[in-house]
Backbone as JSON, one array per atom type, in Angstrom:
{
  "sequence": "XXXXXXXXXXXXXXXXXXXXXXXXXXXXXXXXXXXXXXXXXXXXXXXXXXXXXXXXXXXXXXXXXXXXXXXXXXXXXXXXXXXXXXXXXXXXXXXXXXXXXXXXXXXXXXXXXXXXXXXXXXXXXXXXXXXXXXXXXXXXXXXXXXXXXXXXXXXXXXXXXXXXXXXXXXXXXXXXXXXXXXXXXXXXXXXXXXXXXXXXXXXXXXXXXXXXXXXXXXXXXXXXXXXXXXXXXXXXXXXXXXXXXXXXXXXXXXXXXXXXXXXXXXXXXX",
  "N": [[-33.8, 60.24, 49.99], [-36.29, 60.02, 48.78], [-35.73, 60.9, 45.95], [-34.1, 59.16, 44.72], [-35.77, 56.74, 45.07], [-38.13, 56.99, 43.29], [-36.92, 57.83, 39.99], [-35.79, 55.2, 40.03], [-38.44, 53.8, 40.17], [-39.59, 54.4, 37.85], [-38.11, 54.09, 35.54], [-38.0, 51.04, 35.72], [-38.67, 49.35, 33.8], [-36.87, 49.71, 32.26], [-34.5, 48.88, 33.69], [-35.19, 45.84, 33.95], [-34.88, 45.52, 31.54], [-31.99, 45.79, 30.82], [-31.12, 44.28, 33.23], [-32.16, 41.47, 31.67], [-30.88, 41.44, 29.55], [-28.12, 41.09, 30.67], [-28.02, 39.1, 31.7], [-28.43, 36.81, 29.68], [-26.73, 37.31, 28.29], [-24.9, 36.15, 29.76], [-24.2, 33.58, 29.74], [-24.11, 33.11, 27.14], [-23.41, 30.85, 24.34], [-22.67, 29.07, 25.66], [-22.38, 25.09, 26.35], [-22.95, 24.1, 28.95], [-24.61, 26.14, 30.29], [-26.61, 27.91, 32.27], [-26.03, 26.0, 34.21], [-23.28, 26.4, 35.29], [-23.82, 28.23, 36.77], [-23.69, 27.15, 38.94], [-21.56, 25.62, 39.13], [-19.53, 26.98, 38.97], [-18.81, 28.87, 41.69], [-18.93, 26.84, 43.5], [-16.73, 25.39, 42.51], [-14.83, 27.21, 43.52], [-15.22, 26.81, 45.75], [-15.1, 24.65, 46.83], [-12.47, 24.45, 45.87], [-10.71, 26.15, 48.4], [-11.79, 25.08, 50.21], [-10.05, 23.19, 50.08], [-7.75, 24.18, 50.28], [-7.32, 25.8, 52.47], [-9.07, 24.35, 54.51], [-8.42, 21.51, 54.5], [-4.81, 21.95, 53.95], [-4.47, 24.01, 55.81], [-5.7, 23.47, 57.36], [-7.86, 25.3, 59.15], [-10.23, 25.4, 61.68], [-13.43, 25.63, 62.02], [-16.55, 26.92, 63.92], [-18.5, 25.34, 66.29], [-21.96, 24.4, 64.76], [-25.04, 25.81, 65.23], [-26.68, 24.03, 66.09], [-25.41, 22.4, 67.84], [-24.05, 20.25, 67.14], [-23.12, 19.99, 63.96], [-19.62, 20.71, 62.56], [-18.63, 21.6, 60.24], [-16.21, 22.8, 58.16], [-16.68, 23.22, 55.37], [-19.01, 24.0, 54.78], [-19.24, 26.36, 56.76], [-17.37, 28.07, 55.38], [-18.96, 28.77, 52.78], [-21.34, 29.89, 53.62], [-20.02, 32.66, 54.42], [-19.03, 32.66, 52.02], [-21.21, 33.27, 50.06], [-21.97, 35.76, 50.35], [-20.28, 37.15, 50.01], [-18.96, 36.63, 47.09], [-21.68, 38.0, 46.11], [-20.87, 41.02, 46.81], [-18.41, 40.99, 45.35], [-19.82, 40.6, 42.55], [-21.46, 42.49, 42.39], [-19.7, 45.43, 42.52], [-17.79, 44.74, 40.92], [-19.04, 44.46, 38.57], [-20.57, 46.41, 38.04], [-18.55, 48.36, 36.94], [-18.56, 47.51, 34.55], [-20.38, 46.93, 33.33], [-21.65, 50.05, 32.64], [-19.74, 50.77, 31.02], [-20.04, 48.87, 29.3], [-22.01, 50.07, 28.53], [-21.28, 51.92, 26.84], [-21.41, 52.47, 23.95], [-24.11, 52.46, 23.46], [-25.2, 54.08, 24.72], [-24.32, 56.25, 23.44], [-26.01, 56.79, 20.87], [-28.25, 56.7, 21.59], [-30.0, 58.33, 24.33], [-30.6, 57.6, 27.42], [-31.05, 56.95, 31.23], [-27.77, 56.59, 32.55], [-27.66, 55.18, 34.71], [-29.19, 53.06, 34.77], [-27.77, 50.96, 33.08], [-26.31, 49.87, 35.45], [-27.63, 49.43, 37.56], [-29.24, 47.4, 36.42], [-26.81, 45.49, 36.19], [-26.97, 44.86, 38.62], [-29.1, 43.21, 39.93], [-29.0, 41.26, 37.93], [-26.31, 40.26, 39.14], [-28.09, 39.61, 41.52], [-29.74, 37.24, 41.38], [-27.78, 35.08, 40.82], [-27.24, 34.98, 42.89], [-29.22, 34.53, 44.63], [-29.25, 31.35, 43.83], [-27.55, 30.55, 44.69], [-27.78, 31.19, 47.69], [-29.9, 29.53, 47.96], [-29.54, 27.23, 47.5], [-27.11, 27.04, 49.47], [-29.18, 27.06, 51.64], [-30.41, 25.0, 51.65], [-28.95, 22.65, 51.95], [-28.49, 23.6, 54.79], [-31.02, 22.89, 55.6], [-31.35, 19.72, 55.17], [-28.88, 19.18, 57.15], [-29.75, 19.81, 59.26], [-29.57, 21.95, 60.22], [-31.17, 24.53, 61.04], [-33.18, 27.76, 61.37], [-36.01, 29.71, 62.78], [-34.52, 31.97, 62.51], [-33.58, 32.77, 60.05], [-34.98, 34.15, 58.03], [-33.74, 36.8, 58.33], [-32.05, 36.66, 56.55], [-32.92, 37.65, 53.31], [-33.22, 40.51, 54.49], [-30.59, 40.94, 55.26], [-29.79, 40.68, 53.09], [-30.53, 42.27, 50.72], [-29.51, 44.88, 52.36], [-26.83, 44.58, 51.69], [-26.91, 44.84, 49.13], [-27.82, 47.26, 48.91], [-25.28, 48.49, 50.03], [-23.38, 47.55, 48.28], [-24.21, 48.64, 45.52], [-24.4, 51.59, 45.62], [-21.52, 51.91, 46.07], [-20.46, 50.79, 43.44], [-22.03, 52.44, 42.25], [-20.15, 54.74, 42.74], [-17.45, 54.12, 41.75], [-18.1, 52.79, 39.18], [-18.38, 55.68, 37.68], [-15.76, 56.66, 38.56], [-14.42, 54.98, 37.26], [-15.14, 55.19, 34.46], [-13.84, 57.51, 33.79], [-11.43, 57.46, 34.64], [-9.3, 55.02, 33.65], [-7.8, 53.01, 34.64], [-8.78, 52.6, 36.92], [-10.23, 50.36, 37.52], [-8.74, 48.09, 37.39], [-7.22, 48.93, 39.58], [-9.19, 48.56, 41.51], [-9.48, 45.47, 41.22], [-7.08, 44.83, 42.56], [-7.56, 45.84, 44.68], [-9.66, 44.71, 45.73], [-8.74, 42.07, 46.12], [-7.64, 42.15, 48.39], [-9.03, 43.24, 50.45], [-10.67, 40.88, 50.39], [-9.14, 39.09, 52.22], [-9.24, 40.53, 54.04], [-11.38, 40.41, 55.83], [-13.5, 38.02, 57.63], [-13.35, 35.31, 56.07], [-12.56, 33.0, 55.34], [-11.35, 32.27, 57.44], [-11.7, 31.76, 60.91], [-13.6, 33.97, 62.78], [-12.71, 34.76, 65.5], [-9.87, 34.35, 65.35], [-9.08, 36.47, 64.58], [-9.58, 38.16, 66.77], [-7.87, 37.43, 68.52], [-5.67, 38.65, 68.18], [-6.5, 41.4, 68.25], [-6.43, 42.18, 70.92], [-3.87, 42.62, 71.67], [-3.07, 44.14, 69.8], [-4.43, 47.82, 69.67], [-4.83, 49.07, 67.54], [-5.82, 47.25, 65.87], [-8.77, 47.21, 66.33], [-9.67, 48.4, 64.23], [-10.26, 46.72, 62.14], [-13.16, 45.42, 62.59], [-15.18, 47.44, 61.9], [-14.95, 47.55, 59.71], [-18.11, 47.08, 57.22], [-18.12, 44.69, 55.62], [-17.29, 42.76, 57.05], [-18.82, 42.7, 58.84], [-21.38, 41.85, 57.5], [-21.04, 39.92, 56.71], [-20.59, 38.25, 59.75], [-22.77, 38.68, 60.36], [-24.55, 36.86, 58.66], [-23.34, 34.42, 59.22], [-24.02, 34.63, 61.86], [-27.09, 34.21, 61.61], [-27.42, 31.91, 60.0], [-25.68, 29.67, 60.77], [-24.85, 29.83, 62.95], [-27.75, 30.34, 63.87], [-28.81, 31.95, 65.22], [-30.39, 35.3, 66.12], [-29.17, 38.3, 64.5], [-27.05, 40.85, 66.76], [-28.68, 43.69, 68.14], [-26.78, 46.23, 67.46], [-25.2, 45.45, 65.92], [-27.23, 45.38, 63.17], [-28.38, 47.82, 63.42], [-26.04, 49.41, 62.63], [-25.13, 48.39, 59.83], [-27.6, 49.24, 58.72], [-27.29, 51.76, 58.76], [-24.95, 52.0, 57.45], [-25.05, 51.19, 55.2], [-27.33, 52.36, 53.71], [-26.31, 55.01, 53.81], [-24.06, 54.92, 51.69], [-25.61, 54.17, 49.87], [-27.24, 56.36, 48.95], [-24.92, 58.42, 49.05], [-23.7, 57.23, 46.9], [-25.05, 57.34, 44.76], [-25.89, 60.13, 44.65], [-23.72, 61.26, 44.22], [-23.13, 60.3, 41.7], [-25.09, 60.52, 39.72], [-24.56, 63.59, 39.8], [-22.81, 63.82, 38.46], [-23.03, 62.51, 36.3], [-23.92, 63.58, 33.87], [-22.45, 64.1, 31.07], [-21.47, 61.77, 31.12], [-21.37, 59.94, 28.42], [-19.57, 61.52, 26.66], [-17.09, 60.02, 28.12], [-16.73, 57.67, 27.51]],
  "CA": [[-34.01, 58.87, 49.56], [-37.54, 59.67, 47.51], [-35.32, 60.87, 44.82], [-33.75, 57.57, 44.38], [-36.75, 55.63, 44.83], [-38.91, 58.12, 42.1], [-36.72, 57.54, 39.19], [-35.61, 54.14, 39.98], [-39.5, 52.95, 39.96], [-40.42, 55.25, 36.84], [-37.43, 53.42, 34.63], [-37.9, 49.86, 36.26], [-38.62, 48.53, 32.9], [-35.38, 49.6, 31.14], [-33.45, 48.36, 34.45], [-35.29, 45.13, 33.54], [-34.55, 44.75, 29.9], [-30.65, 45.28, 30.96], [-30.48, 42.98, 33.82], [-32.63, 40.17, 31.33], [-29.56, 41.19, 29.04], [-27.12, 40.53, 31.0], [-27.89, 36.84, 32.17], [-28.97, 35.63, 28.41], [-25.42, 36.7, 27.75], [-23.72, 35.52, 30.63], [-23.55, 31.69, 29.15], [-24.23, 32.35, 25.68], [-22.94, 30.18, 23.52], [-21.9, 27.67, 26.23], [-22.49, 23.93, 26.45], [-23.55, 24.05, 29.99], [-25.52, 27.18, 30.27], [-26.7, 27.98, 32.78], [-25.33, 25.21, 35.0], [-22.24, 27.25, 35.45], [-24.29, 29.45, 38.08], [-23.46, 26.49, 40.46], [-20.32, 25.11, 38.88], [-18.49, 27.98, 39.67], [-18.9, 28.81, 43.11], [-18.4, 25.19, 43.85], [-15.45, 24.85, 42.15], [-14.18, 27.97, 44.28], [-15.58, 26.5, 47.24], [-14.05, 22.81, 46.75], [-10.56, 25.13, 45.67], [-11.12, 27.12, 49.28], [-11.94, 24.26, 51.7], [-8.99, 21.84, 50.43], [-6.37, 24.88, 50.9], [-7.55, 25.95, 53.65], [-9.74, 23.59, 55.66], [-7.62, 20.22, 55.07], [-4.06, 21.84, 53.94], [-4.21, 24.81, 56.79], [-6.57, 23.06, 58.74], [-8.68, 26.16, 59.69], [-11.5, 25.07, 62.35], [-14.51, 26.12, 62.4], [-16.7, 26.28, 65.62], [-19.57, 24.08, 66.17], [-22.87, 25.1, 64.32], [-26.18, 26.47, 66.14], [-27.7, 22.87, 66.34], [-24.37, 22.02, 68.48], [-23.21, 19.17, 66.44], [-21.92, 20.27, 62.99], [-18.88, 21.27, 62.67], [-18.05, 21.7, 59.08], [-15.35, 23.95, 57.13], [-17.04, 23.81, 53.84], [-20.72, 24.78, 55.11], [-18.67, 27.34, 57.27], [-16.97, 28.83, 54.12], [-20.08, 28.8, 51.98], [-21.8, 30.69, 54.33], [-19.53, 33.7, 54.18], [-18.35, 33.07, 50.65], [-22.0, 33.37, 49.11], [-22.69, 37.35, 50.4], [-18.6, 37.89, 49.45], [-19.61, 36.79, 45.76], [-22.66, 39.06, 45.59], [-20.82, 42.13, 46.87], [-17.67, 40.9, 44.17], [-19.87, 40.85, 41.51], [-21.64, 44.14, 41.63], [-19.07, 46.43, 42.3], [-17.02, 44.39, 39.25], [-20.17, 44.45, 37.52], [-20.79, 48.15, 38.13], [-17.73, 49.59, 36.44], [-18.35, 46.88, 33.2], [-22.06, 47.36, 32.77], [-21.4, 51.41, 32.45], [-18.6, 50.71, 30.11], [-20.25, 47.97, 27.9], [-23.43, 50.62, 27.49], [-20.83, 53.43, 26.39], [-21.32, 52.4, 22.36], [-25.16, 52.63, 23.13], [-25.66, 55.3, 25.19], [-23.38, 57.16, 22.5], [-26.49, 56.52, 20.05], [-29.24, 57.37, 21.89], [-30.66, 58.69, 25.51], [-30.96, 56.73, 28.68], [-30.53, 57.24, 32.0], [-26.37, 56.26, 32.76], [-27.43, 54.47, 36.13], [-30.0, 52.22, 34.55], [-27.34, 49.84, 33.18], [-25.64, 49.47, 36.21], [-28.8, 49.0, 38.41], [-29.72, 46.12, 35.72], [-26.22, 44.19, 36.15], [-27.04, 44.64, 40.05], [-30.4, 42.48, 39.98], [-28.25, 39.9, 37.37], [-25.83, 39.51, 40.2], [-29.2, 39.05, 42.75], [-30.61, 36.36, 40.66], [-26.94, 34.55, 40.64], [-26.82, 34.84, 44.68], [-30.4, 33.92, 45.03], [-29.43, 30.31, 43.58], [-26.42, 30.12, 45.69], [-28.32, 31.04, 49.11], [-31.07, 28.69, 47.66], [-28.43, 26.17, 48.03], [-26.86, 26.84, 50.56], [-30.07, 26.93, 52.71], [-31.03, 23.48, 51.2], [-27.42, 22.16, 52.77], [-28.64, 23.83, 56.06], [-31.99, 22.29, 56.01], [-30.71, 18.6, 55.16], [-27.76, 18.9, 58.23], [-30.55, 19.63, 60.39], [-29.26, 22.9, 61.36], [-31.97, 25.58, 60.59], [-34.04, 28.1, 62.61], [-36.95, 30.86, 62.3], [-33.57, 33.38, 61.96], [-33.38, 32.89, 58.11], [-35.96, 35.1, 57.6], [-33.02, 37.79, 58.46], [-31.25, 36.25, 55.31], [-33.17, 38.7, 52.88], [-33.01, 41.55, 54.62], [-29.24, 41.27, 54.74], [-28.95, 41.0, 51.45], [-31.25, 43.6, 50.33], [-28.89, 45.95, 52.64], [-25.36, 44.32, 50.82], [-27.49, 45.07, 47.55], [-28.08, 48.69, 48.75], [-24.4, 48.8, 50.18], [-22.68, 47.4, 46.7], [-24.46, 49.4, 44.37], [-23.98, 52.68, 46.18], [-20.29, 51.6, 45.97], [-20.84, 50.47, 42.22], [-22.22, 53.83, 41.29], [-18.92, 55.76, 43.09], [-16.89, 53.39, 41.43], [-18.47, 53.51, 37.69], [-18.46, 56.88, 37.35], [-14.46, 56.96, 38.43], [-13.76, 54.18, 35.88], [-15.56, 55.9, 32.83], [-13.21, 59.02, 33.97], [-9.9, 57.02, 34.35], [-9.91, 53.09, 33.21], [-7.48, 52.5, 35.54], [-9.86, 52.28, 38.22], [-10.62, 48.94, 37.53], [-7.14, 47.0, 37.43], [-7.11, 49.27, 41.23], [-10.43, 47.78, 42.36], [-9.1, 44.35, 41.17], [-6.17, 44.44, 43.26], [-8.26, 46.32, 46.45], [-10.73, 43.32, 46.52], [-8.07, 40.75, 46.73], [-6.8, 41.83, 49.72], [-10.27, 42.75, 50.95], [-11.58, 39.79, 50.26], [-8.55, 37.98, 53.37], [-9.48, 41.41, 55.31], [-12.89, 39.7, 56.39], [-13.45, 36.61, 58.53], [-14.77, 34.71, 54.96], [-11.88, 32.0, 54.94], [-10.93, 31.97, 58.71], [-13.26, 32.51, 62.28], [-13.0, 35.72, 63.49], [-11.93, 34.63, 66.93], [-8.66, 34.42, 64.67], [-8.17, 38.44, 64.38], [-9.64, 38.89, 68.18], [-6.33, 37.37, 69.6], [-4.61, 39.94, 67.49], [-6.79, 43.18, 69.22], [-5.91, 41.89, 72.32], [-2.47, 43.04, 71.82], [-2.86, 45.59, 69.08], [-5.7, 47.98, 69.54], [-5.42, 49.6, 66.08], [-6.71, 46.3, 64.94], [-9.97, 46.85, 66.29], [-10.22, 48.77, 63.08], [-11.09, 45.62, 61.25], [-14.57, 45.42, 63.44], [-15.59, 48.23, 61.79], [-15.28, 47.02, 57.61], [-19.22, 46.78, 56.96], [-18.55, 43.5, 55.17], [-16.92, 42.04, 57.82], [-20.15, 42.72, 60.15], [-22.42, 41.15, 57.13], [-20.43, 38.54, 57.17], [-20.71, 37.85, 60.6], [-23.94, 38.95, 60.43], [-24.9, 35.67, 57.93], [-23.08, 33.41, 59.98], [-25.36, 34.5, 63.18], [-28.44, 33.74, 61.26], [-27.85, 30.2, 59.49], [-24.4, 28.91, 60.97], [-24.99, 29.41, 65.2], [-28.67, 30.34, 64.78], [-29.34, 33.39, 66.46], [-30.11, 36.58, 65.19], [-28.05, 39.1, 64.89], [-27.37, 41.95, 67.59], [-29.24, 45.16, 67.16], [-26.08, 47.19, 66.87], [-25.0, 44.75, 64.27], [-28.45, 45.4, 62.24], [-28.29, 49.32, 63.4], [-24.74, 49.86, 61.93], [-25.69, 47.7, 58.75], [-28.28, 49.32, 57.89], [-26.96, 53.23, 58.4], [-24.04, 52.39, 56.53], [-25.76, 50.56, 53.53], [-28.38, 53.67, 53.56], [-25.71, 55.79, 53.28], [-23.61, 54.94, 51.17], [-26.19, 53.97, 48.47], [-27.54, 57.39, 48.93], [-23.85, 58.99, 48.73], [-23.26, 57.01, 45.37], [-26.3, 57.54, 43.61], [-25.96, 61.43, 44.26], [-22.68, 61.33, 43.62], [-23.2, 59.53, 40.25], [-26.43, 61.67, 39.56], [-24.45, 64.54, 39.33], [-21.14, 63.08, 37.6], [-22.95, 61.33, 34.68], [-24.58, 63.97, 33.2], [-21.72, 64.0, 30.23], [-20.49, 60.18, 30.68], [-21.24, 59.41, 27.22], [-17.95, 61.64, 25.93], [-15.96, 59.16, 28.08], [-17.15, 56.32, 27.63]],
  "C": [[-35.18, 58.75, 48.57], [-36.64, 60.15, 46.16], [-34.65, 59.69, 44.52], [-34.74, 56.67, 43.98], [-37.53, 56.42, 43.61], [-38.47, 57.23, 40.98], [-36.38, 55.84, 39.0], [-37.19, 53.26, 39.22], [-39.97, 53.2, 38.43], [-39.3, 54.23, 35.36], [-37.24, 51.7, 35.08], [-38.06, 49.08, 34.76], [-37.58, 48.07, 31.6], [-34.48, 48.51, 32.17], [-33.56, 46.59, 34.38], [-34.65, 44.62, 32.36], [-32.46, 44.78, 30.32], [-30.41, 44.16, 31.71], [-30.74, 41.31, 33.3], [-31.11, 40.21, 29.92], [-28.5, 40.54, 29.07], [-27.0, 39.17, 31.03], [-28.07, 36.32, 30.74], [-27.61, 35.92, 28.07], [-24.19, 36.36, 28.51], [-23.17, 34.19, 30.26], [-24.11, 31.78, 28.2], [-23.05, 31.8, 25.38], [-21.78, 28.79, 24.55], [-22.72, 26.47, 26.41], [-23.56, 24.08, 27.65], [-24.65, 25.13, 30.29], [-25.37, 27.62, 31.64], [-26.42, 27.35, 34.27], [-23.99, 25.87, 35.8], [-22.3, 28.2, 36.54], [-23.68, 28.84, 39.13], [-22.22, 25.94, 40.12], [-19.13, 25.78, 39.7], [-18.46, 28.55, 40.91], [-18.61, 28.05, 43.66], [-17.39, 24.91, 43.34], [-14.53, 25.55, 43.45], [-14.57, 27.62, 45.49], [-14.96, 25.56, 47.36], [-12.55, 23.39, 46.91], [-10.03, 25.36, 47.69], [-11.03, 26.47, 50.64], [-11.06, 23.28, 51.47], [-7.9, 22.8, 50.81], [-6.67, 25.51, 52.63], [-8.56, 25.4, 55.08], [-9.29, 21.95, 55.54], [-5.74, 20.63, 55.24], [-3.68, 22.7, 55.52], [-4.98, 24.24, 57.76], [-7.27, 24.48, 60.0], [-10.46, 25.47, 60.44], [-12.16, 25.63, 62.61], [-15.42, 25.78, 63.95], [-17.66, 25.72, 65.06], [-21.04, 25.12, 65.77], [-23.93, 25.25, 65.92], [-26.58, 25.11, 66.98], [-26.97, 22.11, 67.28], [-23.27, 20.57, 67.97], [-21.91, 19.33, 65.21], [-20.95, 20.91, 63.34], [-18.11, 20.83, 61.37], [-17.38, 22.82, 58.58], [-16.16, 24.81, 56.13], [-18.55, 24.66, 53.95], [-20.27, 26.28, 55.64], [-18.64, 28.74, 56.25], [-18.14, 29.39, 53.44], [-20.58, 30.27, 52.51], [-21.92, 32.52, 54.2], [-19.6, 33.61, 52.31], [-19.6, 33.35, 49.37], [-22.26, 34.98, 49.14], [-20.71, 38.19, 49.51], [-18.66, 37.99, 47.63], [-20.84, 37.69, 45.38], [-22.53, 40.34, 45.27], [-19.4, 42.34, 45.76], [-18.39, 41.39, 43.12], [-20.76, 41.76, 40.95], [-20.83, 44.58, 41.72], [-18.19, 46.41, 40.93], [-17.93, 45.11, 37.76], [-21.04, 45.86, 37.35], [-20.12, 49.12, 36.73], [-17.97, 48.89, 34.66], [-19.44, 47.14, 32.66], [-21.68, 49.0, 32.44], [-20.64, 51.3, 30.88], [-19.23, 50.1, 28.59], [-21.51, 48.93, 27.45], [-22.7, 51.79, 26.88], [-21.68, 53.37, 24.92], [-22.97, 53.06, 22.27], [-25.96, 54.03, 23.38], [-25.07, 56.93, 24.17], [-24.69, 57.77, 21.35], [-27.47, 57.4, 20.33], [-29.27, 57.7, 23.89], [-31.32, 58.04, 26.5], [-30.73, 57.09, 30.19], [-29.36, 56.32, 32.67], [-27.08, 55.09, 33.94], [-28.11, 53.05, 35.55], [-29.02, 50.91, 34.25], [-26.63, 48.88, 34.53], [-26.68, 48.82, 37.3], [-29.23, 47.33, 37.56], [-28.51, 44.58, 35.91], [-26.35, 43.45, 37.83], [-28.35, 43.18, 40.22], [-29.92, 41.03, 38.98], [-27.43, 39.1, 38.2], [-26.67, 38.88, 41.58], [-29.57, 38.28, 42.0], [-29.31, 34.97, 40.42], [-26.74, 33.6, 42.42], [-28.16, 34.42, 45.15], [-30.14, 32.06, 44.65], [-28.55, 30.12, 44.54], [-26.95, 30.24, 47.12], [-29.55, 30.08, 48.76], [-30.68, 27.48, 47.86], [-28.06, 25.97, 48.93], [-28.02, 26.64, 51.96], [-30.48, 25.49, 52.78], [-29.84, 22.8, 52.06], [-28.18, 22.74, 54.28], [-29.81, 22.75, 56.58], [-31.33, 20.69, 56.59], [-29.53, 17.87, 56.49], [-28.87, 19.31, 59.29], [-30.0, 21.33, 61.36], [-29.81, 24.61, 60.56], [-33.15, 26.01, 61.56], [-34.97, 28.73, 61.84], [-35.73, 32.17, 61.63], [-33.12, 33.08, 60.37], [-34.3, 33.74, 57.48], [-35.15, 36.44, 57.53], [-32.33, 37.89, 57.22], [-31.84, 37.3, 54.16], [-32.9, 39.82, 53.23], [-31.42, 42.02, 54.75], [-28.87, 41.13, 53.32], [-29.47, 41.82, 50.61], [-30.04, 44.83, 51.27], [-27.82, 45.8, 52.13], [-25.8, 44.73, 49.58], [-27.17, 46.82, 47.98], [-26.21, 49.3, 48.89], [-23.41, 48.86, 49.15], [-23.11, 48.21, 45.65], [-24.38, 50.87, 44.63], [-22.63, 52.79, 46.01], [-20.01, 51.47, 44.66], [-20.64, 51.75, 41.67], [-20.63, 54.82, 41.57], [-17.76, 55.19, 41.65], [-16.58, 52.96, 40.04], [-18.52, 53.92, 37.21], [-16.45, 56.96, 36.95], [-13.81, 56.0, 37.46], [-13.89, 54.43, 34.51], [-14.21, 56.74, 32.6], [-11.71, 58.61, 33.62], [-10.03, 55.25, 34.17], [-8.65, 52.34, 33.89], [-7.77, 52.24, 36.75], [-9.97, 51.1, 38.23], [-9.8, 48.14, 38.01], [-7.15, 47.41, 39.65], [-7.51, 48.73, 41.85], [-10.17, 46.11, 42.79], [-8.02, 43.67, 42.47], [-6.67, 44.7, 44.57], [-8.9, 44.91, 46.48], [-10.13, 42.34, 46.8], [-7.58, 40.91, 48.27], [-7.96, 42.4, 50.53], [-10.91, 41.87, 51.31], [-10.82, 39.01, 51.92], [-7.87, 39.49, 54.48], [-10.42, 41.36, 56.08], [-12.54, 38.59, 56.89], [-14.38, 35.64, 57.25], [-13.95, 33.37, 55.36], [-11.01, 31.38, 56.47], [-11.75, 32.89, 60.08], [-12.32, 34.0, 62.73], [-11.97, 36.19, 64.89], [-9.81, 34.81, 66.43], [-7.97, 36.04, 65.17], [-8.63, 38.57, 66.08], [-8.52, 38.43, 69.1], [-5.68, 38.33, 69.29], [-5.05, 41.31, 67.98], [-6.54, 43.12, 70.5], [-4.55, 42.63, 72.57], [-1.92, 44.19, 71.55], [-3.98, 46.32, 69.19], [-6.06, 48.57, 68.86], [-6.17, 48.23, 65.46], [-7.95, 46.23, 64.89], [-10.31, 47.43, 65.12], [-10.96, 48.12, 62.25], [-12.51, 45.78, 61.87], [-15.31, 46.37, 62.45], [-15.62, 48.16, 59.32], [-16.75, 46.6, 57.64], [-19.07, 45.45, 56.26], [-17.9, 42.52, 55.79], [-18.08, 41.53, 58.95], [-21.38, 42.16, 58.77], [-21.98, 39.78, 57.32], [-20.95, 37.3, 58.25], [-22.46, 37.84, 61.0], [-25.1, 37.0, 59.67], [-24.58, 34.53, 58.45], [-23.99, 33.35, 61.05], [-26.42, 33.6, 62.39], [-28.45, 32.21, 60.73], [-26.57, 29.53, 59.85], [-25.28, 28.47, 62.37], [-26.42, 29.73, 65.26], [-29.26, 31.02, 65.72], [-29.59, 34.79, 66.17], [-29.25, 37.46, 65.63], [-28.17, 40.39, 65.92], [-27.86, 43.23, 67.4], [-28.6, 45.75, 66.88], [-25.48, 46.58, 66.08], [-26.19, 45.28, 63.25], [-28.35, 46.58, 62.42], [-27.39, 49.75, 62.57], [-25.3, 49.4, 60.44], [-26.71, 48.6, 57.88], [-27.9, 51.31, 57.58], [-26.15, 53.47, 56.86], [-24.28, 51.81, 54.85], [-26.92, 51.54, 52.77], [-27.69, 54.68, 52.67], [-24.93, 55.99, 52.36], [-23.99, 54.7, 49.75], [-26.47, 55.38, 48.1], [-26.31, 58.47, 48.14], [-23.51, 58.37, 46.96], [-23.96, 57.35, 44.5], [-26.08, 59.43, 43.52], [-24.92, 61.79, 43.83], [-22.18, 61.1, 41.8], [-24.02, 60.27, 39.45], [-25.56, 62.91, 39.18], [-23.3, 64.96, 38.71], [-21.37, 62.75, 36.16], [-23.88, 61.62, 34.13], [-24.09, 64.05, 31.37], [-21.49, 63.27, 30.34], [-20.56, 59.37, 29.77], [-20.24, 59.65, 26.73], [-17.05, 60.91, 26.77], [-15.92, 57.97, 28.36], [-16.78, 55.8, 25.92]]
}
């Protein structure tokens, strides 16, 4: 892990200048600008809670504070760590790609862009849990366990970009990786408890007991993990936070060395 941390700290100022890249051209040349950070999420959240929390009528349980019992806060909840870990791994294989022309030119280290669109997508998800906590406060249903709220998302950061780097490398190599990824995350995305309670799939292991497989998707347990802390209010269980943090360790670890020793030539295919 000190080789990770080493070079990471020693090029922190390139990983800067990409991720201040990225965001100045995420809404150039639009009207709204920056507004758009919250537009969009909220649109997909408004989309999200009329199909499925008035047309399907998916119920949520009752929050921590024992009163609420809202859909859309529900949704949110999940759907702000589901957008973070969307838009690195997306933002993995495109950042790599969009520095081919440059890196063609001159000498950088390959990871740096991808580390820079990672910290563009934390600065996207910091307004959206900045929000959403503001909604928690206001409903009256907020504890000391939000303080857990960082550290899960510092381990979805470590878990997505570990995933990113695997993921970046194999899209330079073949550019059908991407269209793949596209289609894996959709059905990822309604392989998690983001858009319906979990109690949902535990009638279903009752019966089947390959299903407990689901239990075991790391972004099913942040998930649930985010709901503990600002839905019901409780922190999460230590072998929730034990698992979490092995497999977000490891797998950053596994990508970065993996990537490290892949993308010593990924300028010729890029």
């Amino acid at each position: 892990m000190v080789q990770l941390v080493q070079p990471t700290w020693r090029h922190a100022g390139l990983v800067g200048n990409f991720a201040s890249r990225e965001l100045k051209s995420r809404f150039k040349g639009s009207v709204l600008g920056w507004a758009w950070s919250l537009i969009n999420p909220l649109a997909t959240l408004a989309i999200y809670s009329l199909v499925f929390g008035f047309f399907l009528k998916f119920t949520p349980p009752v929050a921590g504070n024992g009163h609420l019992k809202n859909f859309t806060v529900y949704l949110f909840t999940a759907l702000v760590l589901w957008n973070f870990f969307f838009a690195v791994v997306t933002g993995s294989m495109g950042a790599l790609v969009g520095a081919g022309p440059l890196l063609r030119k001159i000498y950088f280290p390959p990871w740096t862009p991808i580390a820079g669109a990672a910290i563009a997508a934390l600065a996207q998800t910091g307004i959206e849990l900045g929000l959403l906590i503001v909604v928690f406060i206001a409903l009256g249903n907020v504890s000391w366990t939000v303080v857990f709220v960082p550290i899960l998302l510092a381990l979805l950061a470590a878990f997505s970009l570990g995933l990113g780097y695997f993921l970046a490398l194999f899209n330079a190599k073949l550019r059908d990786v991407n269209y793949i990824v596209q289609v894996g995350l959709n059905l990822l995305f309604y392989a998690c408890p983001i858009i319906y309670p979990i109690s949902n799939i535990q009638v279903v292991t009752k019966h089947h007991g390959w299903a407990r497989i689901y239990y075991w998707n790391p972004l099913t347990q942040f998930v649930e993990a985010n709901r503990d802390v600002l839905y019901d209010l409780r922190a999460p269980s230590l072998a929730r936070m034990a698992y979490l943090i092995v497999v977000s360790l490891v797998v950053l670890f596994a990508g970065w060395t993996y990537f490290e020793r892949g993308s010593r030539d990924v300028s010729e295919e890029l």
